[in-house]
C-alpha positions as CSV (number, residue, x, y, z in Angstrom):
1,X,117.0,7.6,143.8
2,X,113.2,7.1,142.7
3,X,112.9,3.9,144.7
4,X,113.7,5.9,148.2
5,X,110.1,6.4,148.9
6,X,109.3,3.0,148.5
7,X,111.9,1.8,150.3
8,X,111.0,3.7,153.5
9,X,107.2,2.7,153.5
10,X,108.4,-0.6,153.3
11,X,110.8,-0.4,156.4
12,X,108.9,1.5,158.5
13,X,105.8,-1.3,158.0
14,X,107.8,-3.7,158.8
15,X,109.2,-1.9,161.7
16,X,105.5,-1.1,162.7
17,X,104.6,-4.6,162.9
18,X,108.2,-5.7,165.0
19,X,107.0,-3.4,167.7
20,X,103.5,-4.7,167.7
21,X,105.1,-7.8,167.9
22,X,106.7,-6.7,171.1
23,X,103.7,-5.2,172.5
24,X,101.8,-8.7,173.0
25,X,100.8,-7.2,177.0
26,X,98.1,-4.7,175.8
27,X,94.9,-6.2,176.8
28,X,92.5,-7.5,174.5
29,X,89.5,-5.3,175.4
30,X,91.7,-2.4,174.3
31,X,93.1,-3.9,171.4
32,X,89.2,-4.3,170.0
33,X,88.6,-0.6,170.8
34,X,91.6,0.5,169.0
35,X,90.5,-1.9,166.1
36,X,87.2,-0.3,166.2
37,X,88.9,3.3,166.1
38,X,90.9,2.4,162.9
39,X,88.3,1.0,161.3
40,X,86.0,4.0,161.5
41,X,89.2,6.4,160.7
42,X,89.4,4.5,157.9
43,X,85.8,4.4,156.7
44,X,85.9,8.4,157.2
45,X,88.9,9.0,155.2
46,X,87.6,6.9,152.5
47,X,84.4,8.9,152.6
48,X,86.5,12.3,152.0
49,X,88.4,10.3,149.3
50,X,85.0,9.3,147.7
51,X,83.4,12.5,148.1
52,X,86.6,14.2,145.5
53,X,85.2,12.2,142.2
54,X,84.2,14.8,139.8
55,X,81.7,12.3,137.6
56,X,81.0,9.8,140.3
57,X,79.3,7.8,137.4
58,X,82.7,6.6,136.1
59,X,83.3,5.8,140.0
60,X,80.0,3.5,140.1
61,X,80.8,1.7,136.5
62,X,84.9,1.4,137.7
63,X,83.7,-0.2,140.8
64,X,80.8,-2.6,139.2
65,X,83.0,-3.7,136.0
66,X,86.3,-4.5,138.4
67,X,84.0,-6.1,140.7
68,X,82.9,-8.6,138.3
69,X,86.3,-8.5,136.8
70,X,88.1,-9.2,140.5
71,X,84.7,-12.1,141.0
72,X,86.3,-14.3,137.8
73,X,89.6,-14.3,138.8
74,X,88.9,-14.7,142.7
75,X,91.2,-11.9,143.5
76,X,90.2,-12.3,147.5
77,X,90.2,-15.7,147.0
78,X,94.1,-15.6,145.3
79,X,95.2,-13.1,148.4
80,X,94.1,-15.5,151.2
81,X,95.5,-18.6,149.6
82,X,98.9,-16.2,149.8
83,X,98.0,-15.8,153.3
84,X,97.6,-19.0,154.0
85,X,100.8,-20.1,152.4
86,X,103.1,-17.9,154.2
87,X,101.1,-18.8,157.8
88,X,101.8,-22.8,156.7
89,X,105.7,-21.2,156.1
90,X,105.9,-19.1,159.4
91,X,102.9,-20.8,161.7
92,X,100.1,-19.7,163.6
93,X,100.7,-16.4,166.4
94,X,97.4,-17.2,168.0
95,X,96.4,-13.8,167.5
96,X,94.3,-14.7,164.2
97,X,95.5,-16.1,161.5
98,X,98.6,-14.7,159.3
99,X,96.4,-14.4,156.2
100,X,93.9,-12.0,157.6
101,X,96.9,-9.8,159.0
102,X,98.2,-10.1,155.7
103,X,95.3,-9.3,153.4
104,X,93.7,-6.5,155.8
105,X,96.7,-4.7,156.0
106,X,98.0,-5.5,152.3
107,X,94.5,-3.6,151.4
108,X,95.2,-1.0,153.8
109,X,98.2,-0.1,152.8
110,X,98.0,-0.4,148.6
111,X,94.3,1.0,147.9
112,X,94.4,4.4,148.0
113,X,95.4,7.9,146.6
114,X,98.8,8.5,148.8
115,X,100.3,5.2,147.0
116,X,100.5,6.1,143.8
117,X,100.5,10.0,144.1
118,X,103.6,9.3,146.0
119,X,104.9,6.6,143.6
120,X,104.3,9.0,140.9
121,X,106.4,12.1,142.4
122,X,109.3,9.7,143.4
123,X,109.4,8.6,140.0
124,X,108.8,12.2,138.0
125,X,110.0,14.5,140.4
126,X,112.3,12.7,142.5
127,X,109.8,14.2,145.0
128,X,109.3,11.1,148.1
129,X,107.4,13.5,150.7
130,X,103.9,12.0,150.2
131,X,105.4,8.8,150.5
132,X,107.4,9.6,153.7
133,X,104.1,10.7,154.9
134,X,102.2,7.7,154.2
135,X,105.3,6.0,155.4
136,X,105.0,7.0,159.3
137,X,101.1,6.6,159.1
138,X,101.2,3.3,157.7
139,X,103.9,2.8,160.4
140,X,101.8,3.2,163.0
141,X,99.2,1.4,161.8
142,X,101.2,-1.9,161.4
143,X,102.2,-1.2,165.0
144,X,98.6,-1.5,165.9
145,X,97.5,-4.0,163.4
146,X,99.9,-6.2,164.8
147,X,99.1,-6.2,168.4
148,X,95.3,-7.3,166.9
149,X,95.7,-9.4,163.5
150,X,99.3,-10.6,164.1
151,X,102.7,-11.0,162.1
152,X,100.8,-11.4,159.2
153,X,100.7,-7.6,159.1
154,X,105.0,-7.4,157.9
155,X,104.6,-9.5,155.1
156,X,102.6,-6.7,153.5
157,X,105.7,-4.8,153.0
158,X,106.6,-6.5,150.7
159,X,103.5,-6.3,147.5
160,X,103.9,-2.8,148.7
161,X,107.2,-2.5,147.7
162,X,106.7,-4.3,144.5
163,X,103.3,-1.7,144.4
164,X,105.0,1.7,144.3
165,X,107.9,0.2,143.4
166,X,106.8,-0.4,140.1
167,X,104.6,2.5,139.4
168,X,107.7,4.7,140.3
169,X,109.6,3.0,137.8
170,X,106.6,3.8,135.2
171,X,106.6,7.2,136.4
172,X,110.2,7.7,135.4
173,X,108.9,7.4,131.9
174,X,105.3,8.9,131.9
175,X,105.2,12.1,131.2
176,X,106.7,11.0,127.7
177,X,103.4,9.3,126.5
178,X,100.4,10.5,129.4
179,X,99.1,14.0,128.8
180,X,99.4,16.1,132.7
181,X,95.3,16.6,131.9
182,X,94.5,13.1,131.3
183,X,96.9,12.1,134.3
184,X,95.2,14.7,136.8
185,X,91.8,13.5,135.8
186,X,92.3,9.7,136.8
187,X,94.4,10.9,140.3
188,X,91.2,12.5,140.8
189,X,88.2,9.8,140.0
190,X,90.9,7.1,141.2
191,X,91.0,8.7,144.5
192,X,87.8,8.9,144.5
193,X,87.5,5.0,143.4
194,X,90.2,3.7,146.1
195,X,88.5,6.2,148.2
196,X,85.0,3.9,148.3
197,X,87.1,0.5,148.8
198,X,88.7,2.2,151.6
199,X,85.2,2.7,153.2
200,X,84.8,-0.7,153.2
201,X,88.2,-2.0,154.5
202,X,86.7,0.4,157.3
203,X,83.6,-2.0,157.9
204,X,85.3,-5.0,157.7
205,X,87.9,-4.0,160.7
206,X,84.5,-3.1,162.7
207,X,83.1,-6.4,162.0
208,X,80.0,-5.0,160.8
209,X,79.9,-7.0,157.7
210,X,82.7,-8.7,155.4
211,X,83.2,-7.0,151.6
212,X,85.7,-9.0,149.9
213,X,87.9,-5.8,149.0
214,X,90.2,-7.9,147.0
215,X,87.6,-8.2,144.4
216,X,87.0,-4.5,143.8
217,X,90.9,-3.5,142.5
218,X,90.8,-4.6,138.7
219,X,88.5,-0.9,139.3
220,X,91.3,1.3,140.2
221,X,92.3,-0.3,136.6
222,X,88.9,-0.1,134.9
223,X,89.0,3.9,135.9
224,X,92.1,4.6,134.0
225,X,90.5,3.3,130.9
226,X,87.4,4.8,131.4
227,X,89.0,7.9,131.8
228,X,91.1,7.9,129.2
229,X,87.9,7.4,126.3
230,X,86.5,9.7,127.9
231,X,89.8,12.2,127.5
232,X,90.1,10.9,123.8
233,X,86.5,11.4,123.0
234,X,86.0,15.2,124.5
235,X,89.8,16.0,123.0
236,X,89.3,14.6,119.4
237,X,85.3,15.3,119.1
């Protein structure tokens, strides 16, 4: 079953985000700490993601052209009003709004290598180990989330189940049409690409400044055309 994966992450957010539900006792000078200690693991694993790109050029132009791509539409601006739907649907937890639980952790949990390497061995290989992986840490983090941002956090299952979901459904297909070279190259600079907007979901759960994150994903998209000219050109010429 190539949707198992994807079906896991899924539960185990939302079972994350029940127990930090349950945990509303923790007190709130160590619920900022704990905030503060995600957010800088998360800036540092974006840094080693970042640091993997081997033409961090294509990284810079991904991340400038999806930028001004994501600016246009208002991605950030689209995710929030989301937010702010479902928090007129389920009301306010007075432990910050549902939309910032929502978005933060919807960004957490999407950008990133593990999410589609995973997607893409449940779908080709029938291989769900990197997504049981990212299942328990993303787990844990909507546990934690929770306790600081609010319910918000479980209705980010659910684009992440339609995320991998999706691209393991591609994957079943792929290797008919994608060369392994051309796919291995955009894992890599995509990694590398997710890897820099992770870095910032980092600063914006210290509070040391606000990147609208949002706006950045049309680059995850703008690499895999970038690499794939690039593939074309140095394979016919």
């Amino acid at each position: 079953m190539f949707l198992l994966g994807t079906l896991v992450n899924g539960a185990l957010i939302i079972i994350g985000s029940l127990l930090g539900k349950l945990l509303n006792r923790i007190p709130e000078s160590m619920k900022t700490t704990v905030m503060y200690a995600i957010g800088l693991s998360v800036m540092v694993l974006g840094l080693q993601m970042g640091l993997k790109s081997e033409n961090f050029l294509i990284v810079i132009l991904s991340l400038v052209i999806g930028a001004v791509i994501g600016e246009l539409f208002k991605l950030e601006e689209k995710l929030n009003d989301l937010g702010h739907w479902l928090e007129s649907k389920v009301g306010s937890n007075g432990k910050g709004s549902i939309s910032e639980g929502f978005v933060t952790a919807t960004l957490i949990f999407v950008i990133g290598a593990m999410a589609i390497i995973g997607a893409l061995d449940s779908g080709i290989r029938g291989d769900h180990d990197v997504l049981y992986t990212k299942s328990i840490i993303d787990g844990f983090t909507a546990l934690i989330l929770t306790t600081t941002l609010g319910i918000g956090v479980l209705f980010s299952a659910v684009p992440v189940l339609l995320y991998e979901g999706l691209i393991a459904l591609f994957a079943t297909q792929i290797d008919r049409f994608v060369p392994q070279a051309l796919m291995d190259q955009f894992i890599v600079e995509m990694t590398a690409t997710g890897g820099v907007m992770i870095f910032a979901i980092g600063l914006n759960l210290t509070g040391m400044i606000k990147i609208k994150v949002a706006n950045l994903l049309p680059g995850i998209l703008v690499t895999g055309v970038i690499v794939t000219v690039l593939y074309n050109y140095h394979h016919f010429f």
